[in-house]
C-alpha positions in Angstrom: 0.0 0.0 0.0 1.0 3.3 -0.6 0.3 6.4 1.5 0.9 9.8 0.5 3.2 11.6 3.2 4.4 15.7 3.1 6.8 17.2 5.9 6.2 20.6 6.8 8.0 23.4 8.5 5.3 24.8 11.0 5.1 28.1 12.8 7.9 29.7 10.6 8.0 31.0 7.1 11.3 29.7 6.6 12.6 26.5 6.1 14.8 24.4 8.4 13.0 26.7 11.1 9.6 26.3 13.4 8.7 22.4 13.7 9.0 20.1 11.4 5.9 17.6 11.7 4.8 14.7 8.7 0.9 14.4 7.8 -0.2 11.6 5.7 -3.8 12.0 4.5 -5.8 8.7 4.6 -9.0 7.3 2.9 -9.4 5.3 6.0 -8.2 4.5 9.4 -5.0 2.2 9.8 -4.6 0.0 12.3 -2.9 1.9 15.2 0.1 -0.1 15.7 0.8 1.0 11.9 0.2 4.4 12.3 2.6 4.3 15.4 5.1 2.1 13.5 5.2 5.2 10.9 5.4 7.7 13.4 8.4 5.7 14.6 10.0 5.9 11.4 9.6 8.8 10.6 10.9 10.3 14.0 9.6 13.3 14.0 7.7 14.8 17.3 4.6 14.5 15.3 3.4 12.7 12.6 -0.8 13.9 12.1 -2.9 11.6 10.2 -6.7 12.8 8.7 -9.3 11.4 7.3 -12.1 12.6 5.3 -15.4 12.8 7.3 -17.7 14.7 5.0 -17.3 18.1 4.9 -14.8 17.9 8.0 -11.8 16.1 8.8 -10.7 13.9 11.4 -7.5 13.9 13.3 -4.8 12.2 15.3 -1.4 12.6 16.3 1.4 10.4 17.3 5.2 11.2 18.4 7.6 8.0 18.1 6.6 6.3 20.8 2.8 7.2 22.0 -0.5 8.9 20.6 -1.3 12.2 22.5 -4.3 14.2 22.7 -3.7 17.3 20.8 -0.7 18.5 18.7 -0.7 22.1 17.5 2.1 22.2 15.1 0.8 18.9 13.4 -2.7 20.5 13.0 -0.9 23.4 11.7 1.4 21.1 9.1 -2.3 19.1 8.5 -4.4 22.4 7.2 -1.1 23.5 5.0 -1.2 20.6 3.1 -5.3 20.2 3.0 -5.3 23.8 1.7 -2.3 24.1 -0.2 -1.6 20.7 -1.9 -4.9 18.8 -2.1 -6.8 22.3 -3.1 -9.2 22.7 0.6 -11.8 25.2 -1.4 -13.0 27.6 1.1 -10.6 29.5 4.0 -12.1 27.1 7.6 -11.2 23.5 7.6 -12.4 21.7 10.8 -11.1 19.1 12.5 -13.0 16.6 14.5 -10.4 14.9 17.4 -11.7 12.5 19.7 -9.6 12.8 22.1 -10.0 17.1 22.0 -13.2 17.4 20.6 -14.1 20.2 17.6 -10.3 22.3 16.3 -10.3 24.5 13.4 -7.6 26.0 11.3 -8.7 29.3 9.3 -6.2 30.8 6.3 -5.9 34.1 6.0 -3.1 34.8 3.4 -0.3 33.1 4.5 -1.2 32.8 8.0 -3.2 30.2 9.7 -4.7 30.2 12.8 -5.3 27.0 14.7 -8.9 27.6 17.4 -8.2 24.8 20.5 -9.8 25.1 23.6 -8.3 26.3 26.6 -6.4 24.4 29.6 -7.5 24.7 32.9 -4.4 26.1 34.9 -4.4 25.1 38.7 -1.1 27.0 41.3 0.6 24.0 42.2 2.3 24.6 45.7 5.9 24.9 45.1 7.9 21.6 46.3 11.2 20.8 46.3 10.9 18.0 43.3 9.7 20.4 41.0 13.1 21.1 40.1 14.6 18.0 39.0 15.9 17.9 35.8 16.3 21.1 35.7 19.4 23.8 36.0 17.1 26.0 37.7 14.2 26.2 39.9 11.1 28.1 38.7 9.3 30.6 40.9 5.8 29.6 40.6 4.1 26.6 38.8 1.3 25.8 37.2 -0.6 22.3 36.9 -2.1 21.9 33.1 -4.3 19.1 31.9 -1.3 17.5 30.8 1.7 19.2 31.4 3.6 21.7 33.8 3.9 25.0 33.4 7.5 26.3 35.0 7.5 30.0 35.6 11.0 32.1 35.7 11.8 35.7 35.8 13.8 36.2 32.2 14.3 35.5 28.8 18.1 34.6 29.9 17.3 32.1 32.3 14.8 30.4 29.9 17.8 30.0 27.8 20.2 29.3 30.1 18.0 25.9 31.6 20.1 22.2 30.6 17.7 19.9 31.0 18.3 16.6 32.1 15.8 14.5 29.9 16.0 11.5 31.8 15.5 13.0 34.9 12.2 15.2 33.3 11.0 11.9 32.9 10.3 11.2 37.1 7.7 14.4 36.6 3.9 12.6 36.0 2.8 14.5 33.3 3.2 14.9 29.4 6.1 17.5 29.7 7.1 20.5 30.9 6.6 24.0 29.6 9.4 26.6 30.8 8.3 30.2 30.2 9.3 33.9 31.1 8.6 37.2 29.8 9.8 37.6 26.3 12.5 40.5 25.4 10.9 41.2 21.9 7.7 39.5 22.6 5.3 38.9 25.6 7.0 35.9 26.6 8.9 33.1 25.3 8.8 29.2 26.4 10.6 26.3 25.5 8.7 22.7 26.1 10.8 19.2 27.4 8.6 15.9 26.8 11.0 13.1 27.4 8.4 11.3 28.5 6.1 11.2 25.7 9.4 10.2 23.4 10.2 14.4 22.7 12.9 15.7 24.5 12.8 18.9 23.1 10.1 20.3 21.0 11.1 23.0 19.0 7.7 24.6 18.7 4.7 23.4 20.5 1.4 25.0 19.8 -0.8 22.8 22.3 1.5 24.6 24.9 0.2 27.8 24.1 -2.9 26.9 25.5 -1.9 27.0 29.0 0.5 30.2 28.1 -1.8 31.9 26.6 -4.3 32.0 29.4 -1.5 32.4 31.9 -0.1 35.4 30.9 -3.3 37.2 29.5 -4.3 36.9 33.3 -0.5 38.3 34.1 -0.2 41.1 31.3 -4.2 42.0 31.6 -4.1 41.9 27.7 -6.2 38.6 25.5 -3.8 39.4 22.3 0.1 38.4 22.5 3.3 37.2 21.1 5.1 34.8 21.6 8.7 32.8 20.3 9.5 29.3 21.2 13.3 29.5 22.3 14.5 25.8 20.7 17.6 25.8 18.8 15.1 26.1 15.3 13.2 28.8 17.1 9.4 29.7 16.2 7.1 32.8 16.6 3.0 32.7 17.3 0.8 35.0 17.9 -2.1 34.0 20.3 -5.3 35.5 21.3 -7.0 34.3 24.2 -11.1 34.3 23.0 -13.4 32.8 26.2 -13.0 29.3 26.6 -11.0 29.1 23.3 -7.4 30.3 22.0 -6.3 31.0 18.4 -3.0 30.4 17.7 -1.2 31.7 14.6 1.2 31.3 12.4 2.9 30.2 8.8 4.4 27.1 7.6 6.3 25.9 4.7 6.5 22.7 2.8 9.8 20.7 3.1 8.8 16.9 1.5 6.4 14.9 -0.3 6.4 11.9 -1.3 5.1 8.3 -0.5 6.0 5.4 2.3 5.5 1.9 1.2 3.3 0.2 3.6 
């Protein structure tokens, strides 16, 4: 069997920047230990898979080693391709997830602008564990759905954090979001997921839903910017609507092809 596969650079307009995620359309489900097995190959931190549901399409995600919920950069990568390759007439496409529920991805120009739902943030009282793994301790943190959100005071010390990915892995949750107030932006953020088979991410939009609420509540503002500090580096903007955040940004195509199956 073969299966049509593209790479694409997301939440950059440049390639060899933002974060490179595969999406292979389908005309029906695989088995899941397949689509795993490719996500495997291709060892990516994402690898999105859709499928045509009448007008809407549905979605999952998988990193080398496990499926997750929700995966913006994939989502991002999935609508680039849907619009720009396989001709998406119209500027919406929505997503159904089963695992997040309803996602859409609008196109305006060259941007797109992924609409997830919000985390629910809980203050975690600090404790002495919370900083293993890392260089530093964070000043306050933030429990997420699925991940921890690490709070510092700069830009610098974002930067300056070496991870110890092994260690990162003793913390029971999906990863750990490290973020600060940005020096050209609102804030920046860098993500560790060792445990989900992602030690760094360079650009992780499903992150940006526990940022995004967390410092619109800090900077009293609902529109901000933000830049992913990996060594590819990405920039978003995010705007914080209700219950829901929109998260933008471009992407460029690096691959496609086929995988035999």
């Amino acid at each position: 069997m073969k299966i049509p596969i593209y790479q694409v650079d997301a939440f950059t307009n440049e390639r060899f920047k933002g974060n490179p995620a595969a999406v292979c359309p389908l005309d029906s489900w695989l088995p899941d230990v397949v689509m795993q097995n490719i996500a495997a190959e291709n060892n990516l931190a994402e690898t999105a898979f859709v499928v045509a549901a009448g007008n809407e399409y549905e979605i999952r995600w998988f990193t080398p080693t496990v499926e997750v919920d929700l995966c913006g950069h994939a989502t991002l990568a999935s609508a680039y391709v849907l619009f720009n390759e396989l001709n998406f007439a119209g500027d919406q496409i929505n997503f159904i997830s089963h695992r997040s529920g309803p996602l859409s991805v609008t196109k305006n120009g060259s941007i797109l602008a992924l609409n997830f739902p919000v985390d629910s943030l809980t203050e975690a009282p600090f404790k002495p564990a919370f900083a293993i793994g890392l260089s530093q301790a964070p000043r306050t943190v933030i429990k997420g759905k699925t991940d921890y959100l690490f709070v510092y005071n700069s830009e610098a010390e974002i930067l300056a954090l070496q991870p110890d990915f092994e260690a990162l892995k003793a913390h029971p949750v999906r990863g750990i979001i490290v973020t600060a107030p940005g020096e050209t932006t609102d804030f920046v953020s860098r993500f560790f997921g060792p445990a989900c088979g992602v030690n760094e991410d360079p650009v992780t939009g499903s992150a940006h839903t526990t940022l995004t609420p967390y410092w619109a509540s800090i900077l009293g503002k609902t529109e901000l910017t933000a830049r992913q500090l990996s060594q590819r580096t990405g920039d978003l903007t995010c705007n914080l609507m209700g219950d829901r955040v929109e998260i933008a940004g471009e992407a460029v195509l690096y691959l496609k092809g086929e995988i035999e199956v």
